[in-house]
N, C-alpha and C positions, 0 to 999 in steps of 0.2 A: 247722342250719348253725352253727356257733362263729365263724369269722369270715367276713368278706367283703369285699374290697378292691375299689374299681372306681375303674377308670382316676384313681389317685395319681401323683402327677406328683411330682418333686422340684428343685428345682436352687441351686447355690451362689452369691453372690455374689463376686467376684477383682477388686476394685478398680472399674474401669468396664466387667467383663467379666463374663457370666456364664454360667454353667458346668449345665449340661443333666447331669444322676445319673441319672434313668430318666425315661419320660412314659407317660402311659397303662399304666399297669401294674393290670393283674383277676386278682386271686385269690381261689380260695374253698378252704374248710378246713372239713372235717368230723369227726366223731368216728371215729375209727381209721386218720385218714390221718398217714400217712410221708411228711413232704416233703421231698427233697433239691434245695438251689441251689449250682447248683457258677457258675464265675465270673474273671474274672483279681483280682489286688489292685488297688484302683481302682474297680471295677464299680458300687461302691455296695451290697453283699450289706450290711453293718451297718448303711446309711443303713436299707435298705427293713427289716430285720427291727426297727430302734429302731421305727421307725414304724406297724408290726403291733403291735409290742407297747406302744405308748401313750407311749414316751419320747419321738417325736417327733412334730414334724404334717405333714403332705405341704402343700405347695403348692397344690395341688388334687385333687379327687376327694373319695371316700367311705368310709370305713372302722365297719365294724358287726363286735361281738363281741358273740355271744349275741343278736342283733338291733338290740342298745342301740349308736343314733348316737355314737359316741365324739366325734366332731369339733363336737358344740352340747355336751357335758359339762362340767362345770365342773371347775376342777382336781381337787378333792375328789370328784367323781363318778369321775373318771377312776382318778385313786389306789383306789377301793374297788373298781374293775372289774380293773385289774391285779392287785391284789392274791388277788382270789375266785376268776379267769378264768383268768388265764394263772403259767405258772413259768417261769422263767429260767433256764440254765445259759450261761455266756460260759467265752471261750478263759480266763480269768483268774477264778480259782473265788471270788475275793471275799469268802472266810471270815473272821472277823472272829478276830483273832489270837488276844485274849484270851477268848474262850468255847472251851469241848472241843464235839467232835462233836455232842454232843446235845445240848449248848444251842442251837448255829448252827443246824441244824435247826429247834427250837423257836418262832424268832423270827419266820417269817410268821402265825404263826398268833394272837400275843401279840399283832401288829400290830394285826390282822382283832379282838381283842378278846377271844380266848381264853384258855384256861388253859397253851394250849400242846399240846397233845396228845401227850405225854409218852410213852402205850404204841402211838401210832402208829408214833412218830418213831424207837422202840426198834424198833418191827416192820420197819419201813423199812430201816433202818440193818443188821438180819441179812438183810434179804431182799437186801440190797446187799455179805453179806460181812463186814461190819463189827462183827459182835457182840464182836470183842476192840479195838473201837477206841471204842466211847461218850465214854471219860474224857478221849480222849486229846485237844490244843490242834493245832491245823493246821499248827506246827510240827516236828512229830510223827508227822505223815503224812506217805505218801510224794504222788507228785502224782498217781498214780489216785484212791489214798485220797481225798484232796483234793477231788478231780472228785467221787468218788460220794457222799461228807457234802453236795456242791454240787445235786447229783440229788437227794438224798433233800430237803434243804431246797424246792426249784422241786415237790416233790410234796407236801408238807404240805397246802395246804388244795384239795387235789382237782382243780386244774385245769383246764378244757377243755384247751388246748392248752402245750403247752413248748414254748419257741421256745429254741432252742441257735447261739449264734454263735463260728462257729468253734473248737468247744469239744476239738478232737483238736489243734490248733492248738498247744499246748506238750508234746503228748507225744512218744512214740518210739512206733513201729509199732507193737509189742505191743499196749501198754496203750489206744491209740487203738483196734486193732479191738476188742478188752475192751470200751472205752465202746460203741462204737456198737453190739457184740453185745448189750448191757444194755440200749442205746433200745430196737431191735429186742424183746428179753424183754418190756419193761416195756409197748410198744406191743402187745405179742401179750394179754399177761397182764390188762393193763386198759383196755384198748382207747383206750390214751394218744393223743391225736394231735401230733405232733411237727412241726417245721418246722426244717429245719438247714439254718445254710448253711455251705461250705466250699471251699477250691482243692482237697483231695485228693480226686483219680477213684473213690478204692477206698469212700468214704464216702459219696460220690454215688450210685454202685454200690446201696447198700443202701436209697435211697428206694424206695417202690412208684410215687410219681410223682416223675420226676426234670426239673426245671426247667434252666436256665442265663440269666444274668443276664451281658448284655453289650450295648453297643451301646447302651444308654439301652433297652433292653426286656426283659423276660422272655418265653421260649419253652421250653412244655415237649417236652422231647427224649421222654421216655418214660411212659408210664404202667402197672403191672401191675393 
């Protein structure tokens, strides 16, 4: 199992009020699963996927990636399990202005201590399309572009899981089924396992198990 969430609770503080995001929330995550969380804005879809992916803490419960108790890790434990474990793609591709395509790419892996993996990151980048965009700076891409230099970088050092928030979120229709047709690929091709959340039905659609997040719970609607 890659991850495993059991009953994670979250809630906000509002002055002298406070504010209930989900409770008891159990998920588990294997290798070649398609998760979709569809949801209203509000729901808490970024609180609970920051928190799967180690940028935040739940209030309560238990969270294991790869078996390793995340919630007794120490900061530094924690940064080297995001970093080996999981990839990131967000609504907002977070390229770093000044590097071209295949430096930004490059850069999880330099982190981890690498050399970079330079003919991965090349292989990646055609397997995504991109072989006439290596040199080019993020200014220069268009915003699919953008997105998939974003995908290729969350796949550098191998993954268990890609956790994507909201990441069709700045596109137009087109380019949005594009992304999600390419999870789907890269799900089939390496038996990636994905977790996305989103408001659009048509991207929910495409989990094999499809959740909804409202009400302070998760319930999965469907599973193939």
């Amino acid at each position: 199992m890659i991850l495993e969430a059991k009953k994670i609770s979250k809630s906000f503080k509002n002055g002298q009020k406070t504010l209930s995001v989900f409770k008891d929330i159990s998920l588990n995550i294997n290798s070649g699963d398609f998760i979709t969380i569809m949801g209203p804005s509000g729901a808490g879809k970024s609180t609970l996927l920051n928190i799967l992916g180690t940028l935040d803490t739940p209030d309560t419960g238990k969270l294991f990636i790869n078996g390793k108790d995340t919630l007794s890790c120490s900061s530094a434990e924690i940064s080297k399990v995001r970093n080996s474990q999981l990839g990131f793609v967000f609504q907002f591709h977070h390229l770093l202005p000044e590097f071209t395509a295949i430096e930004n790419v490059l850069i999880p892996n330099q982190i981890s201590g690498g050399s970079g993996k330079f003919d991965k990151g090349r292989d990646l980048l055609i397997y995504m399309g991109l072989e006439n965009r290596f040199d080019h700076f993020p200014s220069q891409l268009s915003g699919g572009e953008r997105l998939r230099v974003a995908v290729v970088r969350a796949l550098m050092n191998d993954p268990k899981l890609i956790i994507a928030d909201e990441p069709t979120g700045n596109l137009d229709k087109l380019n949005a089924d594009k992304l999600i047709k390419l999870f789907k690929k890269i799900n089939k091709d390496f038996n990636q396992a994905f977790i996305v959340t989103t408001h659009n039905p048509n991207v929910a659609s495409m989990g094999k198990q499809k959740y909804n997040l409202d009400n302070n719970s998760l319930n999965l609607i469907d599973s193939i």
